[in-house]
N, C-alpha and C positions, 0 to 999 in steps of 0.2 A: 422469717421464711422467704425463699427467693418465690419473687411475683408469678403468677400462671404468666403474666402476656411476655415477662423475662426470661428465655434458656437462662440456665444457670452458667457464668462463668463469662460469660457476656457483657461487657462494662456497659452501663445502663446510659441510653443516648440523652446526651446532655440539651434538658429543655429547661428554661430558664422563662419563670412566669411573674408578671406582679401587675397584681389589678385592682384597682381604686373602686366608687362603687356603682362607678357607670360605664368605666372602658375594663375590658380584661384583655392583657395582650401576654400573650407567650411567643418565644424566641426559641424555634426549634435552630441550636451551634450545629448540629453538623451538614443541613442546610444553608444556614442564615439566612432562614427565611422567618419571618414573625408573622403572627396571626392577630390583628386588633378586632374585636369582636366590642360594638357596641350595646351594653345590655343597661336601659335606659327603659323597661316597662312603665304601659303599656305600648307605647309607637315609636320606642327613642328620639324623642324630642330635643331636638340642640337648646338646650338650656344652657347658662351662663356655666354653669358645675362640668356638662356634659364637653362642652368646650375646650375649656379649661384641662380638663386629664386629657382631652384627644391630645391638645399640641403637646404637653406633659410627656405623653406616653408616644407623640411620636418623636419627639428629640431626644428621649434615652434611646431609642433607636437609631436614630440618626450617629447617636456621641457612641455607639456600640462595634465595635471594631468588628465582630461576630454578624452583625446583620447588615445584609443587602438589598432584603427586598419586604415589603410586608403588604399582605393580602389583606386587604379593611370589608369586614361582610358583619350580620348583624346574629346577635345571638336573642332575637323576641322573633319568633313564629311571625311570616306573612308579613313584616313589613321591614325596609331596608331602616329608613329615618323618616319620619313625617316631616322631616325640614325643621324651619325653628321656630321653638318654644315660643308661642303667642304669649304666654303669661307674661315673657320677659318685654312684651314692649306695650304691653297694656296696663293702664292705670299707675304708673312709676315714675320715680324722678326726671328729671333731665337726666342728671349725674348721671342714673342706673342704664337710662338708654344707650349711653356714650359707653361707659365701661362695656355692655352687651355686643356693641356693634364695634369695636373693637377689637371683642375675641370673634365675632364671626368673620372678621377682617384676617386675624391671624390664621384662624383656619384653615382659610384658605389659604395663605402666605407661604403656609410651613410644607403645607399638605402641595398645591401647586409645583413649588419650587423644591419639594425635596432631592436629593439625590439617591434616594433608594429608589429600586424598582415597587412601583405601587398601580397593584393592582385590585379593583373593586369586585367581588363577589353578590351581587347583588341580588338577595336570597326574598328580597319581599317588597313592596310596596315603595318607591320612592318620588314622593314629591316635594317642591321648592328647594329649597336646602341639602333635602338627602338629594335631590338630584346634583347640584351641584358637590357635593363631595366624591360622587362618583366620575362627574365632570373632571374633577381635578387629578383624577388617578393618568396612569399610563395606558392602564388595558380597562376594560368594562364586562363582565360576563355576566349576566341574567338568567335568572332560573326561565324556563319557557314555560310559562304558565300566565295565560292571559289575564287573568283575574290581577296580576298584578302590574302595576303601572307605572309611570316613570316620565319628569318634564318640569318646566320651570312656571308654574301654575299662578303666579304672582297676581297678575291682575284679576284673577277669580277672587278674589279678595279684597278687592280696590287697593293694591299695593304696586310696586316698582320695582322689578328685576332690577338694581345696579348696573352700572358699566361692565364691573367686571364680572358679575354672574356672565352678563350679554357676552362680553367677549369670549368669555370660557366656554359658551353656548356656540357660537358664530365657528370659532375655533376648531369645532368639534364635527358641528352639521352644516357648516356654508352658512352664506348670509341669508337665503329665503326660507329656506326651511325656519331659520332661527326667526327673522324676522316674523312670519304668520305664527309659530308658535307661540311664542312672547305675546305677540299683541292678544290672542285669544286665548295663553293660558292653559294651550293645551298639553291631558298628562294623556300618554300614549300607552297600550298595552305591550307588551312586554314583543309580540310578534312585529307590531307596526314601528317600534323601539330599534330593531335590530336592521329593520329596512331602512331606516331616516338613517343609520349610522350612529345614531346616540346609544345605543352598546353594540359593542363588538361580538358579541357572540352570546349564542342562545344554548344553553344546555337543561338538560331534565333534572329538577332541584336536587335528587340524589346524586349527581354527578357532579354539583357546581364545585365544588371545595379541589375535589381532586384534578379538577381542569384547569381551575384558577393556579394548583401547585405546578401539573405541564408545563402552561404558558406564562409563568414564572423561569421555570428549570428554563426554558427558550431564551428567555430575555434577560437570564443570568449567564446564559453562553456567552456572550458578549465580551469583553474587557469595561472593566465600571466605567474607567477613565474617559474613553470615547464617547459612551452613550449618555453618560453625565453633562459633556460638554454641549454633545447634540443636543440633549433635553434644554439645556438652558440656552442654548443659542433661540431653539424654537419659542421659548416662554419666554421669553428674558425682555421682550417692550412691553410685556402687556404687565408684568412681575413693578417692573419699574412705572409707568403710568401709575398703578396701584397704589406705590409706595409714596411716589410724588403730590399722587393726589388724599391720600389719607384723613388729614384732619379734615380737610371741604368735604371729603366723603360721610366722614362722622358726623359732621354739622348737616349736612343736608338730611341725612337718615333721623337727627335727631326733632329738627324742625318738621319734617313730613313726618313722623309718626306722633306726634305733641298734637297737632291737628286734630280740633275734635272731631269733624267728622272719620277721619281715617281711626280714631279712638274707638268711633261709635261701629262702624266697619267693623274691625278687629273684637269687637265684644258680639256684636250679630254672630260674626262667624262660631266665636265661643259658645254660644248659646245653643246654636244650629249642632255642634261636634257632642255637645251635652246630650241633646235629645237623641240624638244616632245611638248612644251607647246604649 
């Protein structure tokens, strides 16, 4: 029987979905626009797994002749990404460190320098990590609701924002804003968020999805070719710094986190996240 939400007689608009068991991403073709929806409960934590499908599922978009832009927002209630997975650098090999910090390397990699338009919906909570993925997009829109927050909170932790989180931060909010935030780890409400310039626009959570499609449809007006070029002219020292500097990056991330105090750190804070629940 033809679908209620189908008239009959109606060729049915081709959406193309396939989802692993922490990213789901559909590809509406007659857009080409894709939807990556991180569903990673309870906080979608960049885990080594969580990683892994993201870049997975954003390069079949990329190799997709049909897709041009894709809207990255979180399908867990109230929170975007808690950043990444403390499990994965406490209590584990050298080896497992290097492999982890690798894929949070490519993450960004893939995600910074893509060629689609990427735009963040950011429907809940984002700190460290999830900040930086929304960092790395083209547009940022936030649900307006203060309760939720957003910032590179790294030294609330006794840990180290990277270079390149830094730069993608600096990039984004100028040097002093970045520079005071960073140093004190500050996450912003989603109102004070929009004033710094760390997201671009504030809407009423039931409207984020359909705003984030707008201001899509805008920056699909464009021809790819040009804004492709533009984007990477703009990204393109910091893309290559990154890449130059890779393995020193992995070895430093893996010696600073081996450190037992920053071990003991990293397990306080687990214990502190235990007790909240």
């Amino acid at each position: 029987p033809p679908s209620p939400l189908q008239p009959p007689g109606l060729p049915l608009a081709p959406c193309r979905s396939f989802s692993n068991n922490k990213i789901q991403v559909e590809l509406d073709e007659s857009s080409g626009v894709a939807m990556m929806k991180l569903k990673s409960p309870p906080v979608n934590s960049l885990s080594l797994e969580l990683l892994t499908e993201f870049v997975i599922g954003l390069e079949k978009l990329e190799n997709d002749r049909a897709c041009r832009g894709v809207i990255i927002t979180s399908a867990v209630p109230k929170v975007f990404s808690s950043g990444l997975d403390i499990t994965e650098m406490c209590g584990k090999s050298t080896e497992h460190y290097a492999e982890f910090w690798r894929a949070v390397q490519e993450l960004w990699l893939r995600l910074y320098s893509s060629s689609l338009v990427t735009v963040a919906a950011v429907n809940g909570s984002s700190p460290a990590g999830g900040c930086l993925v929304a960092l790395s997009c083209d547009y940022r829109i936030m649900a307006e609701n203060p309760k939720f927050s957003i910032g590179l909170n790294e030294t609330q932790l006794g840990i180290v924002a990277p270079f390149w989180f830094k730069d993608t931060f600096v990039n984004t909010v100028g040097h002093r804003i970045a520079e005071r935030s960073l140093q004190l780890g500050s996450l912003y409400p989603a109102p004070e968020a929009h004033k710094l310039g760390l997201v671009d626009e504030l809407v009423p959570e039931e409207k984020l999805l359909e705003k984030a499609a707008a201001v899509m449809a805008q920056w699909l007006a464009l021809p790819d070719h040009a804004r492709q070029l533009t984007k990477t002219m703009m990204r393109k020292a910091l893309v290559d710094r990154m890449v130059a500097h890779r393995e020193e990056d992995i070895k430093n991330f893996v010696t600073f986190v081996s450190k037992e105090s920053i071990q003991k750190s990293l397990r306080m804070y687990m214990e502190m996240l235990k007790k909240r629940k």
